[in-house]
C-alpha positions in Angstrom: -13.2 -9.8 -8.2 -11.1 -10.9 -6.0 -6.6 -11.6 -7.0 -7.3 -15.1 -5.9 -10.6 -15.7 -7.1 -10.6 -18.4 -9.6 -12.9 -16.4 -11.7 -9.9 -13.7 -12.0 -7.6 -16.3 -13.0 -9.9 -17.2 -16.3 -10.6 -13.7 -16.8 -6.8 -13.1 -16.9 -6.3 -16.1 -19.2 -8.8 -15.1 -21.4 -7.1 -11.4 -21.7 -4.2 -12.5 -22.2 -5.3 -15.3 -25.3 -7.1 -12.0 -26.9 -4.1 -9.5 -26.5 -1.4 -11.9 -28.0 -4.1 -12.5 -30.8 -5.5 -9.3 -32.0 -3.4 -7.0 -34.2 -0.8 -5.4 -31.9 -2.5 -1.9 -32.6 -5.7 -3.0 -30.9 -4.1 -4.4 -27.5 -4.7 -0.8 -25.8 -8.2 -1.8 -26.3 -8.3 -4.9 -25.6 -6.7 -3.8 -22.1 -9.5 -1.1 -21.8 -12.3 -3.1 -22.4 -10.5 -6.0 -20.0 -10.1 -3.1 -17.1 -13.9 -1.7 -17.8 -14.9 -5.1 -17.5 -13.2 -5.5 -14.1 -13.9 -2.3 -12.6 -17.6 -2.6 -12.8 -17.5 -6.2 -12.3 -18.6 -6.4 -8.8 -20.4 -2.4 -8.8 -22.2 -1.9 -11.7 -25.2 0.4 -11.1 -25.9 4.3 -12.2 -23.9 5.7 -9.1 -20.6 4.1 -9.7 -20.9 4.5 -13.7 -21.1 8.6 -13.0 -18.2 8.2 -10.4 -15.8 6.8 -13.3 -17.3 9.4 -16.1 -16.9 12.3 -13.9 -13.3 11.6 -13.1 -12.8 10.4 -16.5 -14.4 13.9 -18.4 -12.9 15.7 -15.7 -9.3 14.8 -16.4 -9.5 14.4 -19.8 -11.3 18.2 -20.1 -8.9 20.0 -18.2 -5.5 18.3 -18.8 -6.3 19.6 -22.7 -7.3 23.1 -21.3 -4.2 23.0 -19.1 -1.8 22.5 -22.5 -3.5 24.7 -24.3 -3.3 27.9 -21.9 0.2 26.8 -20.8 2.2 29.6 -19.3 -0.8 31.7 -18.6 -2.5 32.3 -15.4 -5.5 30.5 -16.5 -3.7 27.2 -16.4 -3.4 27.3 -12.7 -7.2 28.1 -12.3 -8.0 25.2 -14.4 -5.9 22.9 -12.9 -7.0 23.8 -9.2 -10.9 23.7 -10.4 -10.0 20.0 -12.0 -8.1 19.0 -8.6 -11.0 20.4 -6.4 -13.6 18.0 -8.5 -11.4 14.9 -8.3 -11.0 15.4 -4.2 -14.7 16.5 -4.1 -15.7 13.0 -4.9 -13.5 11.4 -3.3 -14.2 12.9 0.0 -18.1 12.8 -0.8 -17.3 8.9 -1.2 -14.6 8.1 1.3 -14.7 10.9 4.0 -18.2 12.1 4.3 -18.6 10.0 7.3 -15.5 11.1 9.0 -16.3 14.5 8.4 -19.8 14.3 9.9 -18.6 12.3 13.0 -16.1 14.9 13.7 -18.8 17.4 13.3 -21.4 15.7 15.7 -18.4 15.3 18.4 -17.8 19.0 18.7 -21.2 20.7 17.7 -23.3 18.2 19.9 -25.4 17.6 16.9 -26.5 14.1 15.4 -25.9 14.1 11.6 -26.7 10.4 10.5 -23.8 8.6 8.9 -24.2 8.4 4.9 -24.3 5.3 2.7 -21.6 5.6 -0.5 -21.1 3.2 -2.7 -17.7 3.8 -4.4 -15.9 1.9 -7.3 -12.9 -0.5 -6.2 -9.0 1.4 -6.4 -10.7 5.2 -6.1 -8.2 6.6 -3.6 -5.7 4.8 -6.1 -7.3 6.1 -9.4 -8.3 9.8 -8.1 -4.6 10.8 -6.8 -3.3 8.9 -10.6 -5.1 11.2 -12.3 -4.5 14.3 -10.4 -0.8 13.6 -10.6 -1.5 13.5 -14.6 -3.3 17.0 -14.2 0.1 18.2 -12.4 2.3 16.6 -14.6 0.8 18.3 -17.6 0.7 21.9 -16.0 4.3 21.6 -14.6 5.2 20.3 -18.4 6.8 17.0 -18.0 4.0 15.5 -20.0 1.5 16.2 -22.8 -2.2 15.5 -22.3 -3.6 12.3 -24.6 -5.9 13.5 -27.0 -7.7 10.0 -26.8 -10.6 9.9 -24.5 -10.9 6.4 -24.3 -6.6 5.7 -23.8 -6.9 8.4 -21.1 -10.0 6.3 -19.6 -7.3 3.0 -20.5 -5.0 4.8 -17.9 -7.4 5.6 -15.6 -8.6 1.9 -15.0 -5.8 -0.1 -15.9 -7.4 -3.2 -14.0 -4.3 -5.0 -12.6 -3.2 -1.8 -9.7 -7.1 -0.6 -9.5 -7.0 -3.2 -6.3 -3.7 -1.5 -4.9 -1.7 -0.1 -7.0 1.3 1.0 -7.5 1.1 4.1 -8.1 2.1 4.9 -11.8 2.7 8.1 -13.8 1.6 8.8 -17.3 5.0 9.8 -18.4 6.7 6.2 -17.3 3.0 4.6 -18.5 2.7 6.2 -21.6 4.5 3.6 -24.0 3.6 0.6 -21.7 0.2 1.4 -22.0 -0.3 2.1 -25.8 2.7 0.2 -27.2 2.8 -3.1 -29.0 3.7 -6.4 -27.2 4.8 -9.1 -28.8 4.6 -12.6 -26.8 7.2 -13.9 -24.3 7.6 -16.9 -23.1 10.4 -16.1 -20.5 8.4 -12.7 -19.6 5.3 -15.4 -19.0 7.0 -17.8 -16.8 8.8 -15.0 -15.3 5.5 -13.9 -14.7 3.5 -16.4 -13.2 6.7 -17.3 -10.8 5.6 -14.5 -9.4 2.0 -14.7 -9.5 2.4 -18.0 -7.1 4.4 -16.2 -5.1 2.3 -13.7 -4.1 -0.4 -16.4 -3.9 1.1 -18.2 -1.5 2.1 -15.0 0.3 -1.7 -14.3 0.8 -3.2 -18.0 1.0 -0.7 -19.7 2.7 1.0 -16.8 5.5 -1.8 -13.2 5.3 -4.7 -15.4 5.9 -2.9 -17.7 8.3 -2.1 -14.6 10.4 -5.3 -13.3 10.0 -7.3 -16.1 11.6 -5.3 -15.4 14.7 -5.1 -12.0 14.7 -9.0 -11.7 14.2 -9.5 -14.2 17.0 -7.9 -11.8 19.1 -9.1 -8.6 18.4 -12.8 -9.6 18.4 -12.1 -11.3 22.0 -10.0 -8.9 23.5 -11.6 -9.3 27.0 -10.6 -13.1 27.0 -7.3 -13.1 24.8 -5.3 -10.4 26.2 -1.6 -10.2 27.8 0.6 -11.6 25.8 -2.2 -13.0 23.2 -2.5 -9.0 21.6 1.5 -8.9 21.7 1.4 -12.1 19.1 -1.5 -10.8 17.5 0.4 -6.9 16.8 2.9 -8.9 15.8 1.6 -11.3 13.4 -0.7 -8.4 12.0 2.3 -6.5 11.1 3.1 -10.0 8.8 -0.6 -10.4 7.7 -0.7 -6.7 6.3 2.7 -7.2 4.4 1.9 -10.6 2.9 -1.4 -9.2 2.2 -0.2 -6.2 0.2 3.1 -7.4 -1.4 1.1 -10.7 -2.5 -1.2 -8.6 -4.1 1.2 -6.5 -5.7 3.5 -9.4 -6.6 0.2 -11.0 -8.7 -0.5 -7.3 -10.2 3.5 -7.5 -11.3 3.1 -10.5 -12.5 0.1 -10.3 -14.8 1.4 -6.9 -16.2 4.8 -8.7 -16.8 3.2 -11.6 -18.9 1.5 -8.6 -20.9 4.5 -7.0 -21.1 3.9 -4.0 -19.2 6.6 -3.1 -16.6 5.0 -1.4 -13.3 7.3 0.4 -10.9 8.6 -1.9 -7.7 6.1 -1.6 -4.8 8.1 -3.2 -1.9 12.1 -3.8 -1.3 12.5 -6.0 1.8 11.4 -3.5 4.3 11.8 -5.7 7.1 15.3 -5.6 6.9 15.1 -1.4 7.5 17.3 -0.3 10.7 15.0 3.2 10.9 11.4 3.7 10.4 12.5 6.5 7.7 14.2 3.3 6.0 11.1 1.3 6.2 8.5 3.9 4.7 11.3 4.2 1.8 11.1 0.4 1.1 7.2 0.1 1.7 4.3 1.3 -0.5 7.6 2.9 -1.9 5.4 4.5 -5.0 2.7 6.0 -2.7 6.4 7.7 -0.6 7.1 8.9 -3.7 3.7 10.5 -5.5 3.3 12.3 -1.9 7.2 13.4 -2.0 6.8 14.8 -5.1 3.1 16.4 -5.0 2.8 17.0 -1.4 5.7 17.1 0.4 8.3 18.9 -1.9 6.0 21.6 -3.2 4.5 22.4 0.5 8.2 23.0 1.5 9.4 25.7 -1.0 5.9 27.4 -1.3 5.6 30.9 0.0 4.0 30.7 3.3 6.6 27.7 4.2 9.5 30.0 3.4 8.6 33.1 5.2 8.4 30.8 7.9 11.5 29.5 7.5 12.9 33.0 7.7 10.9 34.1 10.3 12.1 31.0 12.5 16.1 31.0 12.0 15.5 34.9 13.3 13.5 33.4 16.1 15.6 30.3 16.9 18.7 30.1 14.9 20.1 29.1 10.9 20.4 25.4 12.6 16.7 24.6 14.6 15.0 27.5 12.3 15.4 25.8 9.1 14.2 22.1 10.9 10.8 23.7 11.7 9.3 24.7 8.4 10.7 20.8 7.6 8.7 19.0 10.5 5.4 21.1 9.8 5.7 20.0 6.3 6.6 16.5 7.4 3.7 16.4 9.4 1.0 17.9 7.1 2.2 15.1 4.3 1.7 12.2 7.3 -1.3 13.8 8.2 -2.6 13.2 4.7 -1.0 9.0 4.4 -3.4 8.8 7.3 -6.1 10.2 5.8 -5.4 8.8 2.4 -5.6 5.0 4.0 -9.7 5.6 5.1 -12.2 7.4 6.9 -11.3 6.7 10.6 -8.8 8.2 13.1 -7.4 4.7 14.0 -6.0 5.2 10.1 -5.0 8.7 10.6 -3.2 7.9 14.0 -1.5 4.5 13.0 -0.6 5.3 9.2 0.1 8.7 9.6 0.8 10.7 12.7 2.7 7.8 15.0 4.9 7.6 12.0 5.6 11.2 11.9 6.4 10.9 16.0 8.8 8.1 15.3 10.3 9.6 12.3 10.5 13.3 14.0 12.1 11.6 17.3 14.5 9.2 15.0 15.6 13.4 13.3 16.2 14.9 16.3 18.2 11.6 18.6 20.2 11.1 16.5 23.5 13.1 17.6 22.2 12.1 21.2 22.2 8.3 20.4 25.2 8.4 18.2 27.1 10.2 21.5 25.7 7.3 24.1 27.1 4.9 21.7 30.3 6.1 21.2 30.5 6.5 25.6 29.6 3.3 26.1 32.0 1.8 23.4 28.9 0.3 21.4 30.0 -0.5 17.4 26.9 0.6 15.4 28.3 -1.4 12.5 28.5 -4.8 14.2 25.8 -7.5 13.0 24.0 -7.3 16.6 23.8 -3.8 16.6 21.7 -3.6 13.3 19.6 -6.6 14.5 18.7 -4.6 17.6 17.9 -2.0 14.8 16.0 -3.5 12.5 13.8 -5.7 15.7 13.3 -2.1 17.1 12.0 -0.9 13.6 9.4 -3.8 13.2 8.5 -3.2 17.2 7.7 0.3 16.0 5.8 -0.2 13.1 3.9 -3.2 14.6 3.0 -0.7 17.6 1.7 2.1 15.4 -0.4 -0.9 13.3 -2.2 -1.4 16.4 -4.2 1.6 15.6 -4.5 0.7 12.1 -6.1 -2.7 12.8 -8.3 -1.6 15.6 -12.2 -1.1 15.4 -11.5 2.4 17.3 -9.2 4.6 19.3 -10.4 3.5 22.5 -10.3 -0.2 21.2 -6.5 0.2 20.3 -6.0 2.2 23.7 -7.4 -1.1 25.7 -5.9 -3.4 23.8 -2.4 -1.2 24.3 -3.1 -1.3 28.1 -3.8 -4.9 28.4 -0.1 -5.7 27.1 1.4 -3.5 29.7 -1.1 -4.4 32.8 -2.1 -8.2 31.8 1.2 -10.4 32.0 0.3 -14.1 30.8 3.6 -15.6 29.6 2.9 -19.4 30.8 0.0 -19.3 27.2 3.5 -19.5 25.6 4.5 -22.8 27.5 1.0 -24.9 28.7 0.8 -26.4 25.4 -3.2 -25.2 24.6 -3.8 -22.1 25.6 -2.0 -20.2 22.5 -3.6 -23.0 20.1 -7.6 -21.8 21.3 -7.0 -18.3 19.3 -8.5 -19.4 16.1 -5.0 -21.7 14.8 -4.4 -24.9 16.3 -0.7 -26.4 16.4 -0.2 -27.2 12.8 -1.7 -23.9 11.5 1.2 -22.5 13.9 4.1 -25.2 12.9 2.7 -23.5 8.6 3.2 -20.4 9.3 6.6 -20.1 11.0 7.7 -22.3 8.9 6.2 -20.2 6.1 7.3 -16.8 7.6 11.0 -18.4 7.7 10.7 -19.1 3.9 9.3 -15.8 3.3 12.2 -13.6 5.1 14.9 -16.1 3.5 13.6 -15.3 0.0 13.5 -11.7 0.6 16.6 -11.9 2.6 18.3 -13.5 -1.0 16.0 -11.2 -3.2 18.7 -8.2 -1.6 21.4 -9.7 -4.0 19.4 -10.0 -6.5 16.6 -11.6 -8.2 15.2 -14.8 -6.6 13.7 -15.3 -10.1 16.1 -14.6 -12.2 18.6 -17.1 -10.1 16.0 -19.4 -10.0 15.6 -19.9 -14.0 19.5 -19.8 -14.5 19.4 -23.4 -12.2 18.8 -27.0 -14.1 15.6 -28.4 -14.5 14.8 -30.7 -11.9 15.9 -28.0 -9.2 13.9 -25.2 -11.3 10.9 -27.7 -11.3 11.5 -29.2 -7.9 11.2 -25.5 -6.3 8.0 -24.5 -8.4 6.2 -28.0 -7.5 6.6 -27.2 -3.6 5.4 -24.0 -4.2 2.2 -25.3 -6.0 1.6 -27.8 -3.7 2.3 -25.7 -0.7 -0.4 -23.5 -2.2 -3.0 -26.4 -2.7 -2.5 -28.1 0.7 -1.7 -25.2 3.0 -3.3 -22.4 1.7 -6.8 -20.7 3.2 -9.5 -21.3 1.3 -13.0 -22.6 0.1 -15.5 -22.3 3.5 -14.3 -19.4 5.4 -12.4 -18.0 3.3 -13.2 -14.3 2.6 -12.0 -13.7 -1.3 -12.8 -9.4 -0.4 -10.6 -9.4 2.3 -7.7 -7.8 0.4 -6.7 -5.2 3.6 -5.6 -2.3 0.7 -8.7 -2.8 -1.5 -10.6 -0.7 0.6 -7.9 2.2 0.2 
């Protein structure tokens, strides 16, 4: 079921009539009969039915066993055995494939690829309730002795698409509390929901029309055509996310449910350390906290701390056991986004390199700057920054997009060998790559509107500055919106409603 579908927007309006009707002590229910509903919606067979139960049962089982032999060592077995099931399905479901490709390359064999057929949100879902499982052995929260508000948690339907990532400690009272009706959390709401609409109708599937064009044509539309297409991709994946997130915000905020922020403007980020702190900011922060952090002071990682500031010094020693940690957690973003090295490469490891690289040039740039008299707080100085950032990240997302390595690879070389500026100036030749001059004149236009609203939405709430103006402005502003929705947004024939880029993840 699609964010955009009309058939999600009844079934949210007919949630949200039953959960402002019902006795207050029955909208957890209502919400888990309303997320059951949705998960199996477009899956409903034996296979995906077993998934859901064996994650469900398996959570459920051992976060109880975990509380109850607290402080023993039998808490840590349980845990890892409830961990081990969790990522055993999802790598059956998600990585099978990978795993047998790389297998086939370097024994010479030829395993045949295996068909899955997994439930929407599962990579989202799985690493939810394994945090849960940690959280309860580690003590920051107490297992729910409901089955079916654990199973509520689970499937929560508005982040089963893509997220955020939520915790059952911050979730816990959101989740099974009582919510009386707002009207200024409603139109708050469904501000919001338009805006993210129009973020994927009007810009995302603008963008992708080209940027498909080009990458399924590579041989024609090369040269400066992929250059536009990286580019715009780099737009299309952002609208495509944060619209989806900014729906998923606004249909919990109409329930009264607050979700943690996804996004903050990261296209305004000088580094690309900056930029993975303000995107998919609650995915940073479950990896940070599970991954990262805990990799860093195990045992192994400080025996090889000490073993390294013997070997190389307190200052580079100490730096080593960091970047190997660094790199494993990357390792796994790129894994975490799907079965195929193009993920692994542009999700994960190029942003490790640039990151790594940004860690260790630092002093070097910093001394350059200060020899050549450059003021690293001027304006134009953190414009070249923040330009170099997006250059970065759009790079690495060449990867990401591409149907393979070698595909990215060709379609890198063809930048830096084909040189075709004059498509720029000829007047057709830029308007044959699946947009024609209008579509163009929409969506710099609409990409101007976007970076101006987020460029405000730094000092503060767009909304919430929005509803404090007088009527006709207030009314004059959500009108445009609406119509700009209606008239220039992508959709009926053509329009793919499944083509959320993060639903697959």
């Amino acid at each position: 079921m699609s964010l955009t579908s009309l058939t999600f927007l009844i079934f949210c309006l007919i949630v949200f009539s039953i959960y402002f009707i019902v006795p207050k002590k029955f909208q957890w229910f209502i919400l888990l009969v309303s997320s059951v509903f949705f998960l199996f919606y477009d899956n409903f067979n034996v296979s995906t039915v077993i998934q859901a139960l064996v994650v469900l049962l398996s959570t459920y089982v051992y976060g109880r066993l975990i509380h109850k032999y607290r402080d023993t060592k039998k808490s840590k077995v349980i845990l890892i055995i409830g961990i081990a099931i969790i990522l055993g399905q999802l790598f059956a479901l998600k990585y099978i494939n990978l795993f047998l490709s790389t297998l086939n390359h370097i024994s010479g064999h030829n395993f045949r690829n295996i068909t899955t057929n997994s439930l929407v949100g599962i990579s989202y879902y799985s690493l939810i309730m394994i945090s849960y499982l940690i959280d309860i052995y580690r003590g920051t929260c107490k297992p729910q002795n409901n089955i079916l508000k654990c199973a509520l948690f689970m499937s929560y339907f508005p982040i089963l698409t893509s997220g955020p990532f939520v915790r059952y400690g911050d979730m816990e009272d959101e989740l099974y509390g009582e919510h009386k009706f707002s009207y200024k959390n409603m139109c708050s709401g469904l501000v919001r929901v338009l805006w993210g609409i129009f973020k994927i109708l009007v810009i995302s599937q603008r963008c992708g029309y080209f940027v498909d064009y080009v990458y399924e044509n590579i041989v024609v539309y090369n040269g400066i055509y992929t250059i536009i297409a990286a580019l715009l991709f780099t737009i299309q994946l952002y609208t495509n996310f944060s619209g989806s997130i900014d729906v998923i915000m606004g249909i919990s905020e109409v329930l009264g449910i607050k979700l943690p922020e996804n996004f903050n403007v990261p296209f305004f980020s000088k580094t690309i350390t900056e930029f993975w702190r303000n995107w998919h900011i609650t995915l940073g922060a479950w990896l940070r906290d599970y991954i990262f952090y805990p990799l860093l002071k195990s045992d192994i990682m400080q025996k090889l701390n000490k073993k390294c500031k013997k070997a190389f010094g307190k200052k580079i020693g100490k730096k080593v056991p960091l970047y190997l940690s660094m790199f494993i957690m990357w390792l796994l973003i790129g894994i975490w986004h799907g079965g195929a090295y193009t993920y692994i490469i542009g999700s994960g490891i190029l942003q490790f390199i640039f990151i790594f690289f940004e860690d260790i040039l630092a002093p070097v740039a910093s001394k350059v700057n200060n020899k050549l008299g450059i003021n690293d707080k001027t304006f134009s100085y953190k414009l070249y920054q923040v330009i170099r950032t997006y250059l970065l990240f759009s790079f690495a997302m060449i990867f990401f997009r591409a149907h393979s390595v070698k595909n990215a690879i060709d379609i890198i070389s063809s930048i830096f060998v084909i040189w075709n500026p004059w498509i720029l100036f000829d007047g057709k030749s830029l308007y044959t790559a699946g947009l024609d001059r209008p579509d163009f004149m929409v969506l710099i236009i609409s990409i101007i509107v976007l970076f101006v609203v987020e460029l405000l939405d730094r000092k503060g709430s767009v909304r919430e500055k929005l509803f404090k103006q007088n009527i006709v402005f207030r009314w004059t502003i959500l009108f445009s919106l609406i119509f700009s929705i209606i008239i220039f947004g992508c959709y009926g024939v053509g329009y793919d409603p499944a083509a959320f880029i993060y639903r697959q993840f």
